[in-house]
N, CA, C and O atoms as a GROMACS GRO file, in nm:
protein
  332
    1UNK      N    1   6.739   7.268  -2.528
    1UNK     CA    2   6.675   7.210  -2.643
    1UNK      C    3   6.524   7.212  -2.620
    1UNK      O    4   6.475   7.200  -2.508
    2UNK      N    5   6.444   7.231  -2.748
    2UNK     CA    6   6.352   7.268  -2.735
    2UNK      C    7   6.240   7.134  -2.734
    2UNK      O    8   6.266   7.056  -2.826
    3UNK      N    9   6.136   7.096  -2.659
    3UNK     CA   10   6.079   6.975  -2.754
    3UNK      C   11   5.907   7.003  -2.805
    3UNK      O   12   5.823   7.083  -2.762
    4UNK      N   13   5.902   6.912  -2.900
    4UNK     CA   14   5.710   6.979  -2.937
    4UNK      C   15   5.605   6.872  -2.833
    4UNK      O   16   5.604   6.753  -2.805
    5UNK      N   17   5.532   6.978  -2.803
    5UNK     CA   18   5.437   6.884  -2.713
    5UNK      C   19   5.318   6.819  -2.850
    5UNK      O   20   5.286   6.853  -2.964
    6UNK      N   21   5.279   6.695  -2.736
    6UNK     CA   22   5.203   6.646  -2.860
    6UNK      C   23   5.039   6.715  -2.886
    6UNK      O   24   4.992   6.739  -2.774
    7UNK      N   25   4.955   6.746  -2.979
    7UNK     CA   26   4.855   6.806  -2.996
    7UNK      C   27   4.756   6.765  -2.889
    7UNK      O   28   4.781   6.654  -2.841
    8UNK      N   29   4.654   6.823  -2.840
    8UNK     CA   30   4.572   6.831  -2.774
    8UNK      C   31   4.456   6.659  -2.844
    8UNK      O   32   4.391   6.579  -2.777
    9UNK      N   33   4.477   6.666  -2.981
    9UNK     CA   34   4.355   6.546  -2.994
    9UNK      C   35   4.443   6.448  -3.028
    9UNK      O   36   4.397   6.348  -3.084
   10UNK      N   37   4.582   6.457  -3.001
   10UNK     CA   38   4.649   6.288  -3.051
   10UNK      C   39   4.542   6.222  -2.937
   10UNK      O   40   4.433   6.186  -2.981
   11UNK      N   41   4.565   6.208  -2.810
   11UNK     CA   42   4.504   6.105  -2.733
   11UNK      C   43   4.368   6.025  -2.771
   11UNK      O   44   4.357   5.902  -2.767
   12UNK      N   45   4.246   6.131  -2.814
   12UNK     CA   46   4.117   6.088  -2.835
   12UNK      C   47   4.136   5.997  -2.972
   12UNK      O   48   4.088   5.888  -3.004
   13UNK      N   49   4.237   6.099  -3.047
   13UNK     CA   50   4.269   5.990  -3.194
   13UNK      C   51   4.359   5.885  -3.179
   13UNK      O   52   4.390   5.817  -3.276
   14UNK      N   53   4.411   5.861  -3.057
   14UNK     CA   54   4.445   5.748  -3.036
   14UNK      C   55   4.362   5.636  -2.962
   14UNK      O   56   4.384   5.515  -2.963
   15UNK      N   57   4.280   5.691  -2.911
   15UNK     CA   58   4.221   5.584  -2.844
   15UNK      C   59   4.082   5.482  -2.984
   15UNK      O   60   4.047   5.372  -3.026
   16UNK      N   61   4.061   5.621  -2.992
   16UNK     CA   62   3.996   5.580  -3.155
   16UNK      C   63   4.090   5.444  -3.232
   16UNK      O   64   4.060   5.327  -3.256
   17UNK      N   65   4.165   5.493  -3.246
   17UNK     CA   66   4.197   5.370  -3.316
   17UNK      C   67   4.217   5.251  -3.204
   17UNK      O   68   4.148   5.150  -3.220
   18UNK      N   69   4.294   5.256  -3.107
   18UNK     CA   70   4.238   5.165  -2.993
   18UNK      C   71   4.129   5.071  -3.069
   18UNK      O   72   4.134   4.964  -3.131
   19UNK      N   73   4.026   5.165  -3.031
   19UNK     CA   74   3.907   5.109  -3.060
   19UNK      C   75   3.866   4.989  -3.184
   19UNK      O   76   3.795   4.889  -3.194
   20UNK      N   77   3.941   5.055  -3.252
   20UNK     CA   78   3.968   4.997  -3.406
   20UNK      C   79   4.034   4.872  -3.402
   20UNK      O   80   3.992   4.765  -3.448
   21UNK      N   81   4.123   4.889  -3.354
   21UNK     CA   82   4.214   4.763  -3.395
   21UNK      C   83   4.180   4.632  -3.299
   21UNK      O   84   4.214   4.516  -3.324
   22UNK      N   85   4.084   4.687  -3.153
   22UNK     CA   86   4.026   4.571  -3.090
   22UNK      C   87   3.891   4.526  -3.172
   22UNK      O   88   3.858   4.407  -3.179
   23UNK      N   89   3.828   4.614  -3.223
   23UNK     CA   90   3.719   4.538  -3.309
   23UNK      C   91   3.734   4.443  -3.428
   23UNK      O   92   3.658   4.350  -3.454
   24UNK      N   93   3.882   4.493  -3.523
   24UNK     CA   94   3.943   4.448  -3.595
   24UNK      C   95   3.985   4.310  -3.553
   24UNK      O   96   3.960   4.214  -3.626
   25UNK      N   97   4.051   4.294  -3.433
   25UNK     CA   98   4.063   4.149  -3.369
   25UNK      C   99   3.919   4.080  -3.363
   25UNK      O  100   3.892   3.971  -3.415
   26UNK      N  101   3.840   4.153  -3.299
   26UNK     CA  102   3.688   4.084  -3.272
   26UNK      C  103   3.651   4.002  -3.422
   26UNK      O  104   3.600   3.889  -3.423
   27UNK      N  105   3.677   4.061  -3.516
   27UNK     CA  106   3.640   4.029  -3.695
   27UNK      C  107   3.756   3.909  -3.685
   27UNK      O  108   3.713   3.794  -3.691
   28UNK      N  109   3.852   3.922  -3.674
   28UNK     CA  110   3.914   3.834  -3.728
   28UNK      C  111   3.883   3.712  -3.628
   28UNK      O  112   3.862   3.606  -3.687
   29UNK      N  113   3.876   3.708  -3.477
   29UNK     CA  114   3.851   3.589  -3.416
   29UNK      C  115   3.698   3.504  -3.473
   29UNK      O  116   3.671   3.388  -3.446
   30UNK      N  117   3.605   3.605  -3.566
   30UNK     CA  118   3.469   3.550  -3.601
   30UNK      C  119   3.504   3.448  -3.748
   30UNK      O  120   3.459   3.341  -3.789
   31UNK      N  121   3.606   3.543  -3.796
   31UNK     CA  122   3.629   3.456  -3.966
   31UNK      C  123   3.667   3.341  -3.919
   31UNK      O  124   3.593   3.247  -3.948
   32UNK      N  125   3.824   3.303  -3.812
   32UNK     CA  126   3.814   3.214  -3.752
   32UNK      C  127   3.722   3.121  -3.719
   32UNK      O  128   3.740   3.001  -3.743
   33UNK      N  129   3.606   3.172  -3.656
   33UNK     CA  130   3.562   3.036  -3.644
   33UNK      C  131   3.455   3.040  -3.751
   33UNK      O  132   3.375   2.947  -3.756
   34UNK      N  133   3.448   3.124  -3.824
   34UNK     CA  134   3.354   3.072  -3.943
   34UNK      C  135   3.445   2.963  -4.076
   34UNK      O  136   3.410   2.924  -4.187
   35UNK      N  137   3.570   2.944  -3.997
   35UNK     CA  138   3.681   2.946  -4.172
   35UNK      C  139   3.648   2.753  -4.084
   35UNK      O  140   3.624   2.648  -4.144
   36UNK      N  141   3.664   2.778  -3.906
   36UNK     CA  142   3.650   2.609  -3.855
   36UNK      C  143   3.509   2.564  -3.874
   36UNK      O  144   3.499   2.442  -3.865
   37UNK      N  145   3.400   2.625  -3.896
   37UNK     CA  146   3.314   2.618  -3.914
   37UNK      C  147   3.250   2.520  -4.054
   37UNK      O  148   3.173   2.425  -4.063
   38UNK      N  149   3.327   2.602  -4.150
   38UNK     CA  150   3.310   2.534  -4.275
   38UNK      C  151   3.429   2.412  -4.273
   38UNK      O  152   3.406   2.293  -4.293
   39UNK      N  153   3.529   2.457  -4.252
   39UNK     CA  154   3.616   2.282  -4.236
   39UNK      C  155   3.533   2.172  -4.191
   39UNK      O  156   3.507   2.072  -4.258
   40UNK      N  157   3.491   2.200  -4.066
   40UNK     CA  158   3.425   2.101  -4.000
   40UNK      C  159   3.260   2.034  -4.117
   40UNK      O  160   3.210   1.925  -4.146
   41UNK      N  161   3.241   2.143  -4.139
   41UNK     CA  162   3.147   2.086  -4.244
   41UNK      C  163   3.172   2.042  -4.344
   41UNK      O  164   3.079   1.973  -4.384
   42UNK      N  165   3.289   2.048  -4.440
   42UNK     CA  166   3.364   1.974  -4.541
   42UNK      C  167   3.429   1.858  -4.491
   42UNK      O  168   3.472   1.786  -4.582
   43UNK      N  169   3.447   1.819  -4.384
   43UNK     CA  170   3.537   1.747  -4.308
   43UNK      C  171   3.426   1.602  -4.327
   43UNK      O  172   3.461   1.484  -4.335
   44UNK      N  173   3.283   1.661  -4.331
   44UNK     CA  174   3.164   1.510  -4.293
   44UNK      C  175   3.178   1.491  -4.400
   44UNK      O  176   3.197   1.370  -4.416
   45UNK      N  177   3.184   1.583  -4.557
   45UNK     CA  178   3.163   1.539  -4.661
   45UNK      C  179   3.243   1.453  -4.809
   45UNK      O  180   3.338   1.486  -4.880
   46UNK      N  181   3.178   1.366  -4.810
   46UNK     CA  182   3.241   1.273  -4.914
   46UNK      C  183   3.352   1.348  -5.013
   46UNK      O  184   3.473   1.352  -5.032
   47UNK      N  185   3.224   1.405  -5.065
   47UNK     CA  186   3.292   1.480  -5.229
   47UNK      C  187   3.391   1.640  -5.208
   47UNK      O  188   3.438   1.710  -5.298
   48UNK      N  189   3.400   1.664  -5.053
   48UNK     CA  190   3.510   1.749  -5.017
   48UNK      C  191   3.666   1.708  -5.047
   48UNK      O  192   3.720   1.605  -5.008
   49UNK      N  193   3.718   1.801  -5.117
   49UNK     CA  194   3.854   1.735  -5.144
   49UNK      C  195   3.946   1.736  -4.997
   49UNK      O  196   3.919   1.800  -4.895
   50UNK      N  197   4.046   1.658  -5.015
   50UNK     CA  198   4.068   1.631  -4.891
   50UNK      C  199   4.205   1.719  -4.831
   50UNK      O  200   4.298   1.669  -4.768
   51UNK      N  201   4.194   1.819  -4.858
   51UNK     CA  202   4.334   1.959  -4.856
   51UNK      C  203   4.213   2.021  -4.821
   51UNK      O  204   4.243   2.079  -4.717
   52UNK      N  205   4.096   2.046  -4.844
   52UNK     CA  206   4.016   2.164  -4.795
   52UNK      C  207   4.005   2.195  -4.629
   52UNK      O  208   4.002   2.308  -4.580
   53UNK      N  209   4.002   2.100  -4.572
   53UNK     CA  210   3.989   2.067  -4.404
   53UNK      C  211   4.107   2.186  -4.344
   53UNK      O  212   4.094   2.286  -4.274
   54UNK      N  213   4.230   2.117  -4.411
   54UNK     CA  214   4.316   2.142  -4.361
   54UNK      C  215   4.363   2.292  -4.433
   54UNK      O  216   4.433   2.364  -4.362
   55UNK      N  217   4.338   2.325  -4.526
   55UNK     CA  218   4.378   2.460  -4.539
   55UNK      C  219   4.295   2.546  -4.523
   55UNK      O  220   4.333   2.660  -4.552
   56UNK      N  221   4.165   2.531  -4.476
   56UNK     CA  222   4.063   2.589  -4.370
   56UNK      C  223   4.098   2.625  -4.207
   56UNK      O  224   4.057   2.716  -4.134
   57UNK      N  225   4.193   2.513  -4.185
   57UNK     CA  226   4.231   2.528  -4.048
   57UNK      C  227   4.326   2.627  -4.051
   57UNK      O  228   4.306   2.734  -3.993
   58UNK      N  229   4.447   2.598  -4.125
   58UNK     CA  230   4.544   2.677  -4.128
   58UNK      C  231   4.514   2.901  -4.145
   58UNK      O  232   4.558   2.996  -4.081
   59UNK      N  233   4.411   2.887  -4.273
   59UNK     CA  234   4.365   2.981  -4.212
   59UNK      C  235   4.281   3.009  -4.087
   59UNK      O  236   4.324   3.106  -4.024
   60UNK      N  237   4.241   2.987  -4.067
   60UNK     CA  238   4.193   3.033  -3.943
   60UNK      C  239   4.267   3.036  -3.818
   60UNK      O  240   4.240   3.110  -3.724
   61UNK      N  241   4.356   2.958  -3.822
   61UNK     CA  242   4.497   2.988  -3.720
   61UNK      C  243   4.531   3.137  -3.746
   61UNK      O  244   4.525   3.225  -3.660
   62UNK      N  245   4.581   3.161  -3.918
   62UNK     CA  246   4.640   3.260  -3.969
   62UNK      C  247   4.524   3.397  -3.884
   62UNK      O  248   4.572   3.509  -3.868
   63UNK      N  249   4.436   3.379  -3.857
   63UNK     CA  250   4.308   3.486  -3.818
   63UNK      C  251   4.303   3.471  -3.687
   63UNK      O  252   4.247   3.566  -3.632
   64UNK      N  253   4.345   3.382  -3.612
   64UNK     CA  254   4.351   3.384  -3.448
   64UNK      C  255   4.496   3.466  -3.401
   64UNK      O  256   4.512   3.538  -3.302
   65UNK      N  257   4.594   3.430  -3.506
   65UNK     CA  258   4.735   3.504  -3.538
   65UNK      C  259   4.714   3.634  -3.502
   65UNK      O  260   4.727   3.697  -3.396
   66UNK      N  261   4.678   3.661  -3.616
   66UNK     CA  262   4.604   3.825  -3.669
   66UNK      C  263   4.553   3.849  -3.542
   66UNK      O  264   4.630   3.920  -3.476
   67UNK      N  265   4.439   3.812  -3.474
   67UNK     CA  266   4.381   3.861  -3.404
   67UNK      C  267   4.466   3.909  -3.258
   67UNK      O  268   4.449   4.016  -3.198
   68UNK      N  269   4.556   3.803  -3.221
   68UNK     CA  270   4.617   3.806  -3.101
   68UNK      C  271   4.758   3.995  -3.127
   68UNK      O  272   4.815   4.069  -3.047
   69UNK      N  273   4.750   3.990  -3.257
   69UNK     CA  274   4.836   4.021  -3.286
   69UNK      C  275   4.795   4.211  -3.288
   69UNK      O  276   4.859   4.306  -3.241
   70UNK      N  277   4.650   4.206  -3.370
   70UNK     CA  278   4.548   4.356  -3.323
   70UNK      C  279   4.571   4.350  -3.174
   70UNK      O  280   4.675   4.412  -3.152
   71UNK      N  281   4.524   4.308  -3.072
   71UNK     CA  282   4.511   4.324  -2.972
   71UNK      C  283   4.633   4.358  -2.873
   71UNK      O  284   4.635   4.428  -2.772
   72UNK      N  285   4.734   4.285  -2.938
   72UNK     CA  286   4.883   4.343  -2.878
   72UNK      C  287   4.916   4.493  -2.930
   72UNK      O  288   4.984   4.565  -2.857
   73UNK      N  289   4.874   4.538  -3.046
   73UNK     CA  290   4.903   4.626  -3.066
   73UNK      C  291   4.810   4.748  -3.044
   73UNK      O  292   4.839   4.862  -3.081
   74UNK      N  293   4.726   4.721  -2.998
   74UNK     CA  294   4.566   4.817  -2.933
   74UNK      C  295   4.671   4.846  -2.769
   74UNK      O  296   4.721   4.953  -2.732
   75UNK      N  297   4.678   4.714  -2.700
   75UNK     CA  298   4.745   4.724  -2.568
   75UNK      C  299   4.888   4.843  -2.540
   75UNK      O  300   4.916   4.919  -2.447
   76UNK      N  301   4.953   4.812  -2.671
   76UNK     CA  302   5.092   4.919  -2.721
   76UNK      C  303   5.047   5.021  -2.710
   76UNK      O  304   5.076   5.104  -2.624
   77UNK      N  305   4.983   5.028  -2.780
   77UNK     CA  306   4.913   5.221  -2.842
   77UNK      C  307   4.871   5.255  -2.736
   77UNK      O  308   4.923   5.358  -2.692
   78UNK      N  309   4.771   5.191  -2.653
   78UNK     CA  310   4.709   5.220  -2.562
   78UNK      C  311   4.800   5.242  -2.404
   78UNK      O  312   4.740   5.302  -2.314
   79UNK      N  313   4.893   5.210  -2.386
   79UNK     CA  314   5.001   5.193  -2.353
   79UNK      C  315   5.063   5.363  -2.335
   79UNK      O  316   5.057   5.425  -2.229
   80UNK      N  317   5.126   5.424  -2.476
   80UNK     CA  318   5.172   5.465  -2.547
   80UNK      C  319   5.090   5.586  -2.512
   80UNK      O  320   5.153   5.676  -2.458
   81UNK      N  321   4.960   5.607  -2.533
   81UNK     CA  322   4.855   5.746  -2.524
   81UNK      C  323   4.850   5.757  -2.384
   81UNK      O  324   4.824   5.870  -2.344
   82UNK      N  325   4.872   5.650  -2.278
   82UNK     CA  326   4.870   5.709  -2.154
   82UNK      C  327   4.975   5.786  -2.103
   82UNK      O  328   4.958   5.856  -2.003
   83UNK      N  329   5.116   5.775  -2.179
   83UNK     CA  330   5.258   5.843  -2.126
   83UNK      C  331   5.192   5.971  -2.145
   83UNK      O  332   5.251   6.076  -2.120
   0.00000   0.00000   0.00000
């Protein structure tokens, strides 16, 4: 049986995206703390409704999520282009 070898630039185009999907984490760990950022500043204020805090947090969990989640999959690929 015959098998296909893989092209000469999968690797570089894999690492490329590598690249990608750890910067992609880098973005999402920043919204994070820009999403706790503004909670915390709605959090001092009177006339902030009082669900904003907290569904500020929640996203930004949702973006630390995300983020942990690029980076597992940068580690895979990357993983993956060294076989």
């Amino acid at each position: 049986m015959a098998t296909q070898s893989r092209p000469v630039t999968a690797a570089p185009e894999l690492l490329a995206y590598v690249d990608d999907l750890r910067a992609d984490a880098d973005r999402m760990d920043g919204y994070a703390q820009r999403l706790r950022g503004a909670a915390e500043t709605l959090g001092n204020r009177a006339e902030a409704p009082e669900w904003s805090r907290a569904a500020l947090e929640r996203q930004a969990t949702a973006c630390v999520t995300a983020a942990v989640q690029l980076r597992s999959a940068a580690t895979a690929l990357l993983a993956h282009a060294a076989e």
